[in-house]
C-alpha positions as CSV (number, residue, x, y, z in Angstrom):
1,X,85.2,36.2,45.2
2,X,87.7,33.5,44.6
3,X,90.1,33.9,41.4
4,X,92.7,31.8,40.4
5,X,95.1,33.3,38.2
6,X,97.4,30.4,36.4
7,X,100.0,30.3,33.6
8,X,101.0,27.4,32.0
9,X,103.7,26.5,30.2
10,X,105.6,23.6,28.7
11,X,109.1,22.3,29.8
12,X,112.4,20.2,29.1
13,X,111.7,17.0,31.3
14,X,115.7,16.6,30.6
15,X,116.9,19.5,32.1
16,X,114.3,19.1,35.3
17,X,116.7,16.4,36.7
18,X,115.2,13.9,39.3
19,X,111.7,14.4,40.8
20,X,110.0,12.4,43.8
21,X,107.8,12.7,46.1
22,X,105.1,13.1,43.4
23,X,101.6,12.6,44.2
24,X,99.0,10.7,42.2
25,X,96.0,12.8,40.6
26,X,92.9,11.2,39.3
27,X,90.3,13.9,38.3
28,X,86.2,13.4,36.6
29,X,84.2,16.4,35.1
30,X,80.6,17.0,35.2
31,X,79.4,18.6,32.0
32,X,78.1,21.7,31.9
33,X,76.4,23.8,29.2
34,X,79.3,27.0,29.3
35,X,82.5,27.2,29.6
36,X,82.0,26.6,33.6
37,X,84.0,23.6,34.9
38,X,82.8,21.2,37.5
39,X,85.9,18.8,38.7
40,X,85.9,16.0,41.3
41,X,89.9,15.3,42.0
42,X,91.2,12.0,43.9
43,X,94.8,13.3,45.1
44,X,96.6,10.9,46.9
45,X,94.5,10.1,50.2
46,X,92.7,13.6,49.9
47,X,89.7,15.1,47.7
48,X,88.1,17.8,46.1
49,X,85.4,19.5,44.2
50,X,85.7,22.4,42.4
51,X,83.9,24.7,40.2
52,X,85.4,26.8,37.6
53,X,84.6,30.0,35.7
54,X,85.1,30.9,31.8
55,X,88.9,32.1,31.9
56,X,89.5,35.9,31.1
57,X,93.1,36.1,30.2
58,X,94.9,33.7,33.1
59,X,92.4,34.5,35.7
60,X,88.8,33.0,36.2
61,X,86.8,32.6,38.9
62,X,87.2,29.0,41.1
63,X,86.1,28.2,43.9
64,X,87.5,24.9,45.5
65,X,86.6,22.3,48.4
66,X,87.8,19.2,50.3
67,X,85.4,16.4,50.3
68,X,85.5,12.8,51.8
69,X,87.6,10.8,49.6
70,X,84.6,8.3,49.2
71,X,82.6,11.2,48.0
72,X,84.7,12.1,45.5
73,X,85.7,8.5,43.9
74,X,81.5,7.8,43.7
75,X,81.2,11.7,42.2
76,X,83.8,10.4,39.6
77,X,82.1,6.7,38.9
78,X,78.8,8.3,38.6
79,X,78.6,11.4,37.7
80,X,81.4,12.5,35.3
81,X,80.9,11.4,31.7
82,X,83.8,10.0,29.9
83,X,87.0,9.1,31.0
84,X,89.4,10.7,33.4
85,X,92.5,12.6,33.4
86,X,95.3,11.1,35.5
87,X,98.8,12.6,36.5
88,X,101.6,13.3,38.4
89,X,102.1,16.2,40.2
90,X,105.5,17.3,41.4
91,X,106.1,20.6,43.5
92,X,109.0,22.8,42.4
93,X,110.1,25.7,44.5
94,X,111.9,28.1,42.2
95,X,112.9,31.7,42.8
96,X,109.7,32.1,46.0
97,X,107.1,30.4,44.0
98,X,105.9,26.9,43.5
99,X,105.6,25.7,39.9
100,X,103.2,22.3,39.6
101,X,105.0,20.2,37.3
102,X,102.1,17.5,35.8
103,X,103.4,14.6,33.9
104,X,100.2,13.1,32.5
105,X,99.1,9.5,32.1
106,X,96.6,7.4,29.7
107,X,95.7,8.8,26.8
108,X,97.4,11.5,27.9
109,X,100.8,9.9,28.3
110,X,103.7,11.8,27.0
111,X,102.2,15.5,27.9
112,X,103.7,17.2,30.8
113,X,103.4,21.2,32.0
114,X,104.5,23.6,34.5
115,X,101.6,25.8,35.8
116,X,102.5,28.6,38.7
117,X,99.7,30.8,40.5
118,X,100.2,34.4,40.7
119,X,99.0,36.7,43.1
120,X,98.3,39.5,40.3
121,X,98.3,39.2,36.5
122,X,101.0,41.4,36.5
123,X,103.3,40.0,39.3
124,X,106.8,39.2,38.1
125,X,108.1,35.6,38.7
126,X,111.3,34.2,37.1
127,X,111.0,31.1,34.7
128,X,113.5,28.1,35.7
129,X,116.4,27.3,33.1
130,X,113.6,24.2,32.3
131,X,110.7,25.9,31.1
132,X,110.4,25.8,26.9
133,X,107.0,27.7,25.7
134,X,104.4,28.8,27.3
135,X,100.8,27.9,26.6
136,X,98.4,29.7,29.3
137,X,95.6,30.8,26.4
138,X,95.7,27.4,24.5
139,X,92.0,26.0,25.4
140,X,94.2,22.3,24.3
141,X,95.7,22.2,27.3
142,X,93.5,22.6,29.9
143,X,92.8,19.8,31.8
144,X,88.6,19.3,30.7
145,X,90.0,19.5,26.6
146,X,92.0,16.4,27.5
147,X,89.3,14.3,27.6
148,X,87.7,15.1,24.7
149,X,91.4,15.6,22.5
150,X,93.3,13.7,24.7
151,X,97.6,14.0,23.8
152,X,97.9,11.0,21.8
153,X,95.5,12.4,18.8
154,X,97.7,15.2,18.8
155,X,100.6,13.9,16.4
């Protein structure tokens, strides 16, 4: 079985320094009646679907595929309710890991995390000088809250 195990935190844009290279992230959701997640995700000239479990600690079960691009921009026009959530994403290596650093857009604009994938829930990874607090088991933060309490209702 697929499992993605994910922690998220918040950072210190200022202490980043320069990023580039970013790529361009434009992601629908289809509702569902748990706390499953169905995603269709425009990045850059590539796509995806994705389906999501209900997270138990940082780990759920996902299960992830590439899709024409076409597919996914109609699965995103017609099918997911509501708006969507658009980003930034920059890749970080740091200490043998990658850390995704999102800076989000819209109604979303001003909100920016770190997320890194682990192996194990218990496999040690060191936090860059940039990372501030970290926020892996606030349901505010993932992505499918954002449209629903998007960042700028948060002040």
């Amino acid at each position: 079985m697929a499992k993605e195990i994910e922690r998220k935190f918040l950072l210190d844009l200022t202490k980043l320094g320069s990023l580039d290279s970013g790529t361009l992230i434009k992601q629908g959701y289809i509702t569902t009646i748990d706390k499953t997640v169905v995603r269709a995700r425009v990045a850059g000239n590539r796509a995806y679907i994705t389906l999501k479990g209900k997270n138990t600690g940082v780990t759920r079960t996902e299960f992830e595929y590439e899709i024409p691009l076409n597919d996914a921009q109609q699965i995103i026009s017609e099918l997911c309710n509501g708006p969507v959530v658009e980003k930034t994403r920059y890749l970080i290596a740091h200490s043998g890991h990658t850390w995704e650093v999102d800076i989000f857009h819209g109604d979303n604009d001003g909100l920016v995390v770190a997320e890194i994938e682990l192996e194990s829930e218990q496999e040690k990874f060191e936090l860059p000088h940039w990372i501030t607090t970290e926020v892996s088991g606030d349901p505010k933060y993932y992505n499918s809250s954002l449209l629903d309490n998007p960042f700028k209702n948060w002040k």
